[in-house]
C-alpha positions as CSV (number, residue, x, y, z in Angstrom):
1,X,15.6,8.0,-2.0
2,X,16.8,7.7,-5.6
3,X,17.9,10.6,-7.9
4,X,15.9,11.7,-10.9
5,X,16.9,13.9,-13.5
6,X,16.0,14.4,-17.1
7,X,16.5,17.8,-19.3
8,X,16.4,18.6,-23.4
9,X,17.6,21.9,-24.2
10,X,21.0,23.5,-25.6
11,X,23.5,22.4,-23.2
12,X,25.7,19.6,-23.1
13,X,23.2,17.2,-21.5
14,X,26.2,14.8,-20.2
15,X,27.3,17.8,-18.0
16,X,23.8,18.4,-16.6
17,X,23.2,14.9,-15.8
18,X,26.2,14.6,-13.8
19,X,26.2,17.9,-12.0
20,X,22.7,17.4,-11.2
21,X,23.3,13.7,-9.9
22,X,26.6,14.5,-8.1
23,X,24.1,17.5,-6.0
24,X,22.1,14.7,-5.7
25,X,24.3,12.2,-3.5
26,X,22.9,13.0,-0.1
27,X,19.9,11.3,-0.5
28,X,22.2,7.9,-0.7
29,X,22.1,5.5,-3.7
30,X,24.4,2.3,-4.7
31,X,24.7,2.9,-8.7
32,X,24.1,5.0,-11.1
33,X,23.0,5.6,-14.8
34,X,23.0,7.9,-17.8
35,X,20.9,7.8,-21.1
36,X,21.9,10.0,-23.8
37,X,20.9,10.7,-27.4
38,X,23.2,12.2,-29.2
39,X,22.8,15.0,-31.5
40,X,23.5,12.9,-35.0
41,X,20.1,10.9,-33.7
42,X,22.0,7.9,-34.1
43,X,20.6,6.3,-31.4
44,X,20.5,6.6,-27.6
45,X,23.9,5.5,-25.4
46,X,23.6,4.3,-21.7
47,X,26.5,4.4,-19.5
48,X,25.6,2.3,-15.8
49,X,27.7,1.6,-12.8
50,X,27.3,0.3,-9.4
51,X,29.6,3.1,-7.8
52,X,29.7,6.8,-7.0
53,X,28.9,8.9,-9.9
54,X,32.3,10.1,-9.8
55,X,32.8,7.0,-10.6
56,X,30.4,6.9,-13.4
57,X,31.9,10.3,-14.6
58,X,35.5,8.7,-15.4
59,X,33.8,6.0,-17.2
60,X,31.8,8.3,-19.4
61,X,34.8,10.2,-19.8
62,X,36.6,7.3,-20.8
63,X,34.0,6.1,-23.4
64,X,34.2,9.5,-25.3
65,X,30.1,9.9,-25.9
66,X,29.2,12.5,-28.7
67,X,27.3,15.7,-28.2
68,X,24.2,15.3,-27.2
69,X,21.3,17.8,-26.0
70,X,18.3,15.6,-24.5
71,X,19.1,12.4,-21.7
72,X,18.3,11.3,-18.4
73,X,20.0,10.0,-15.6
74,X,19.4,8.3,-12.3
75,X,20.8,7.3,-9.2
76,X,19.5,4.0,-7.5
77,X,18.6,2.7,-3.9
78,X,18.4,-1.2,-4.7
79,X,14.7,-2.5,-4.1
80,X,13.8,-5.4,-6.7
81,X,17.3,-6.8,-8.0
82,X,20.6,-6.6,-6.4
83,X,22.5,-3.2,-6.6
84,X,24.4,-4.3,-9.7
85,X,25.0,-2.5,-13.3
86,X,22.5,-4.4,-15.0
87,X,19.9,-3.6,-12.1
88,X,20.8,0.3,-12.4
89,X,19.0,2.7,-14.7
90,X,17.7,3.5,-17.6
91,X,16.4,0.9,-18.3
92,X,15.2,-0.1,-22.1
93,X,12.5,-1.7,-24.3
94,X,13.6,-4.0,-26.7
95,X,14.5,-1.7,-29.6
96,X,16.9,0.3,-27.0
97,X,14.9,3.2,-28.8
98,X,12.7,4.0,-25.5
99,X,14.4,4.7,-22.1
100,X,13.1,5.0,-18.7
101,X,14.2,6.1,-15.0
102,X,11.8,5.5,-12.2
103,X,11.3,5.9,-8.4
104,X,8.8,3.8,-6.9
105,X,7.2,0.5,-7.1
106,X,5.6,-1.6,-9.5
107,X,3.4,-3.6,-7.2
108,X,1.8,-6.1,-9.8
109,X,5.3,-6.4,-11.7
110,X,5.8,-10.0,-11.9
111,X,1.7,-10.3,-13.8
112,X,3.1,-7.3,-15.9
113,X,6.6,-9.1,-16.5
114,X,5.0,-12.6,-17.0
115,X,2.7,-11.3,-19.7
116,X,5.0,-9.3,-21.4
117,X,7.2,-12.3,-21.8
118,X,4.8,-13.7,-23.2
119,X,4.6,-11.1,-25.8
120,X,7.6,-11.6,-26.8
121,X,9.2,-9.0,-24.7
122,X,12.9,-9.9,-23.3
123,X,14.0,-8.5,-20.0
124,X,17.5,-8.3,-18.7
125,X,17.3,-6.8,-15.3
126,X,16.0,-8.1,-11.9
127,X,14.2,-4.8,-11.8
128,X,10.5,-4.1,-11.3
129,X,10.7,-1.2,-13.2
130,X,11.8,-2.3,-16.1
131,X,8.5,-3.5,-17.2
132,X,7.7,0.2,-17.6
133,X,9.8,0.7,-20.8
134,X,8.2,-2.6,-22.1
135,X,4.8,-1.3,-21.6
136,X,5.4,1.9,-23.2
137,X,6.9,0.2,-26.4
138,X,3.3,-1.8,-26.5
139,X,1.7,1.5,-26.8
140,X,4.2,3.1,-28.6
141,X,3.5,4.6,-32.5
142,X,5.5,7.6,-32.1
143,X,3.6,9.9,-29.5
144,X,5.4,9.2,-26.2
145,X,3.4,11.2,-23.8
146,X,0.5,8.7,-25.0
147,X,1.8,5.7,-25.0
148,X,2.9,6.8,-21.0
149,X,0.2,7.4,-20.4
150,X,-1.2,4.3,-21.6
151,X,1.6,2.4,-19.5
152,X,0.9,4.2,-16.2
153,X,-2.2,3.3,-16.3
154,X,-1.9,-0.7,-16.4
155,X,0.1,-0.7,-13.2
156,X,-0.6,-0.5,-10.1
157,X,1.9,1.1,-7.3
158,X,4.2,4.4,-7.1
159,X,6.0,6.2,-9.3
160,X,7.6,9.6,-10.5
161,X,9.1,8.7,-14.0
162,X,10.8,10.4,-17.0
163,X,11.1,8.7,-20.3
164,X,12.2,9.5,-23.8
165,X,12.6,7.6,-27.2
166,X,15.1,8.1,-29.8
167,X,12.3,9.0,-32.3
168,X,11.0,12.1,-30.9
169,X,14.5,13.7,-29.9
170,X,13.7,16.6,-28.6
171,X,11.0,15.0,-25.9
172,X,11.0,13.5,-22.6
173,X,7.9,12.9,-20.7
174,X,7.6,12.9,-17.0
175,X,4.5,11.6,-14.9
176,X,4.4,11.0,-10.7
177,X,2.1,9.6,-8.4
178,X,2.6,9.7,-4.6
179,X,6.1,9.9,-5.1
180,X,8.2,13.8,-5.6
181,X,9.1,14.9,-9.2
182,X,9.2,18.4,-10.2
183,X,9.7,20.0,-13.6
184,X,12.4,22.7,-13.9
185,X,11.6,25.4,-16.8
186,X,14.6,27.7,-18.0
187,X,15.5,29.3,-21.5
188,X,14.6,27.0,-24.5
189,X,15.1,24.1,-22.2
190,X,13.2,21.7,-19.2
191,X,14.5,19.8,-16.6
192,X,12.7,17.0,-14.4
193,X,13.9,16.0,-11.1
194,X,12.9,13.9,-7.7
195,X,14.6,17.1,-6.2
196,X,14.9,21.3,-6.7
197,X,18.1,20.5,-5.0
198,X,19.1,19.2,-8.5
199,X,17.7,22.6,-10.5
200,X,18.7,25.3,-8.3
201,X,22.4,26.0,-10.5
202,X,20.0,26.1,-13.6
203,X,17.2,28.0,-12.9
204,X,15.0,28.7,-10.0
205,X,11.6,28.7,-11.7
206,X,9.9,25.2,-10.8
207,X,6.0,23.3,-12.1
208,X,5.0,20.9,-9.5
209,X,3.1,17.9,-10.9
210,X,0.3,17.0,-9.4
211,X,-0.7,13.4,-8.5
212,X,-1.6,11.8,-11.7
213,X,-0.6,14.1,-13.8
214,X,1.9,14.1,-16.5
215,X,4.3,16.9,-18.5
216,X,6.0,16.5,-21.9
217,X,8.8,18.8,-22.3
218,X,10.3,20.4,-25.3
219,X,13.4,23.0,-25.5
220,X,11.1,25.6,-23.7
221,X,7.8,24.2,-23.9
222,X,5.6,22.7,-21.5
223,X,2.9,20.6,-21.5
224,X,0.5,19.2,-18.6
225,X,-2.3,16.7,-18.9
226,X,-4.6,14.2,-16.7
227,X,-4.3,10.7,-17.1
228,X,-7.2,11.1,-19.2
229,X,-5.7,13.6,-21.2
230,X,-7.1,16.4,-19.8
231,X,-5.7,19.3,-20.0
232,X,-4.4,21.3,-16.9
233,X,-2.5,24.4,-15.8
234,X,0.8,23.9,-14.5
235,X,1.5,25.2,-11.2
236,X,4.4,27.7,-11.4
237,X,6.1,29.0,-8.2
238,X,9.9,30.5,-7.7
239,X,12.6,29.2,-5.8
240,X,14.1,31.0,-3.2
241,X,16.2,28.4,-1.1
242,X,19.7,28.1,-1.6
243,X,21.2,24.6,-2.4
244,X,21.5,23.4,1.3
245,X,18.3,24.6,2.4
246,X,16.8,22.6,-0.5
247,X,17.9,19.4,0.8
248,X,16.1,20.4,4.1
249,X,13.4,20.6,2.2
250,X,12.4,23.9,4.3
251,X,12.9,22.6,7.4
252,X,15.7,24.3,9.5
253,X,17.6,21.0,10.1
254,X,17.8,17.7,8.4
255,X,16.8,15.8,11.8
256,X,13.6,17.3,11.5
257,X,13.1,16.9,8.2
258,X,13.9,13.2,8.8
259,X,11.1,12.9,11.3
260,X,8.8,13.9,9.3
261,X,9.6,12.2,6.6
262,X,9.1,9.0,8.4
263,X,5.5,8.0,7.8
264,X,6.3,8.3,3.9
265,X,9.2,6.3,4.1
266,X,7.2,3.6,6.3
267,X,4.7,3.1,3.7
268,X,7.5,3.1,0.6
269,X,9.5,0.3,2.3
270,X,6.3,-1.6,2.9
271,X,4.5,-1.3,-0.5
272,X,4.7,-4.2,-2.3
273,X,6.4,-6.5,0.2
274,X,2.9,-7.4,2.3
275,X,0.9,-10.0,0.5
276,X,-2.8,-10.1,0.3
277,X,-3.3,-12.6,3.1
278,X,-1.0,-10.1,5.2
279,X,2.7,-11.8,4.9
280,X,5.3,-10.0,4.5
281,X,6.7,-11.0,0.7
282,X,10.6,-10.7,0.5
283,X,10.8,-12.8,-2.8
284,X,13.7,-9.7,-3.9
285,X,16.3,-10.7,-1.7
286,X,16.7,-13.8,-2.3
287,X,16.6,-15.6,0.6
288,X,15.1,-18.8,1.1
289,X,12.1,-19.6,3.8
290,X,14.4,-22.2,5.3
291,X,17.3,-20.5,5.8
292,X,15.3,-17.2,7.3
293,X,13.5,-19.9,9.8
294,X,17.3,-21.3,10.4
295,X,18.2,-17.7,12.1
296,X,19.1,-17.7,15.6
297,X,20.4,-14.3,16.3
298,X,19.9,-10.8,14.9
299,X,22.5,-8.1,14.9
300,X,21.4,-4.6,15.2
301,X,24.1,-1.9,14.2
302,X,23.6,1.8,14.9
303,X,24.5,5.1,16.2
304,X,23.5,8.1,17.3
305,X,20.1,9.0,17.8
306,X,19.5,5.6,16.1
307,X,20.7,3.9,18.7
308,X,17.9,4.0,20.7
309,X,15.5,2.7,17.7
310,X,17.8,-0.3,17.5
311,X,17.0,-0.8,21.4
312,X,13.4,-0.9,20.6
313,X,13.8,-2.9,17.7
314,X,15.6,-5.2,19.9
315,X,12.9,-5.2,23.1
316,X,10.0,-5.8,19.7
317,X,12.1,-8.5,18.3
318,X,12.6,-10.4,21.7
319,X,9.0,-10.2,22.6
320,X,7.9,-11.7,19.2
């Protein structure tokens, strides 16, 4: 359930990206992350913390970080790599000049990570995802949406990602598959986000990628392509929730929403973590074979309606 958002236009980006991560808290997250590039093109500047984002907000605050019109911002649910700073997003290549925030998985990370190292690349995170912005600076020579595209298509997983590079400043490029990202288009500027929750104070007019797809966004202008490069249409519709019905994603409650939401978030927690032999793989959290076949009693905590799933869980558990 982590927080995209990513917008070039004339506002203050730092505002946006806060605003639109702060709206963005419900869905639950354990750090945060901002990539800016300021207006001077000196470079990009990346602010990360493994707090709230108001948190992160006194800390860019504090750090004084000039004007700046294009960034992205992120908040993460810890999957590969500890919920720490360094583990947060954006993540980098290794000429800080290309940045990337991601949702998903990168299922065949570690033959991605193990042959960029060999390539000379250096990585500083326990992240799968950061062998995206590595990828992208192999196909890099100053068209973006291309070298994505060329990135996206060497792994193999789930992903909704936005990524921009220092050179083209006025650029980011987003591109999903079977996971939400939706492109927000207002006056001489264009917003992506995981959520409309996080567009709805800017504008209410919203392009819904398709799977596969991918948009590169200018102050004002969009652009949608295959992963072939085909061009394609985007599909335009209007907004008419209000904030809270947003995050009900229609549905007239959020326990209902959360049923149905389910399946989906079944299959995300179990991609990549279920060998090819059918073993469940839990190399991320660090804990040894030995001292997982050394546990003699599991605690269940919950509440509520979940209170009854942990009673099952418990009945499943004993039986097995």
């Amino acid at each position: 359930m982590c927080g995209i958002i990513g917008y070039t236009g004339p506002r203050p980006v730092v505002t946006v990206l806060l605003d639109a991560l702060s709206s963005l808290e419900y869905r639950g997250y354990d750090s945060a992350g901002i990539a800016v590039l300021d207006t001077s093109n000196v470079g990009v500047h990346v602010i990360k913390d493994n707090h709230k984002v108001v948190h992160l907000a006194r800390e860019v605050e504090s750090r004084h970080l000039p004007d700046g019109r294009t960034g992205i911002g992120h908040t993460r649910w810890a999957t590969h790599g500890r919920p720490t700073a360094l583990n947060a997003h954006p993540h980098s290549d290794c000429t800080g000049r290309l940045h990337v925030i991601h949702n998903g998985i990168v299922e065949n990370f570690r033959e991605l990570r193990e042959l960029l190292t060999l390539r000379g690349h250096q990585f500083s995170s326990d992240t799968d995802t950061e062998v995206l912005p590595h990828l992208i600076e192999e196909f890099y020579d100053g068209n973006l949406t291309m070298a994505v595209r060329r990135a996206v298509a060497s792994i193999e997983g789930v992903y909704a990602l936005v990524a921009m590079s220092a050179i083209e400043p006025d650029r980011i490029v987003a591109a999903r598959l079977s996971a939400p990202l939706v492109i927000g288009l207002g006056e001489e500027e264009m917003f992506a986000a995981s959520d409309i929750t996080a567009l709805i104070p800017y504008t209410r007019s919203v392009a819904l990628l398709g799977d596969g797809e991918i948009a590169t966004l200018g102050p004002g202008t969009i652009t949608v392509e295959t992963l072939d490069g085909e061009p394609t249409e985007p599909r335009l519709v209007a907004v008419e929730w209000d904030a809270i019905q947003a995050q009900k994603n229609g549905y007239p409650h959020f326990l209902l929403k959360e049923i149905h939401e389910q399946p989906e978030t079944l299959r995300n927690a179990l991609r990549g973590r279920i060998a090819d032999t059918g073993l469940v793989d839990l190399r991320e959290i660090g804990i040894s074979d030995e001292l997982l076949a050394g546990i003699r009693d599991i605690v269940l905590v919950a509440c509520g309606s979940a209170w009854y799933t942990a009673m099952v869980t418990r009945y499943a558990l004993e039986h097995l």
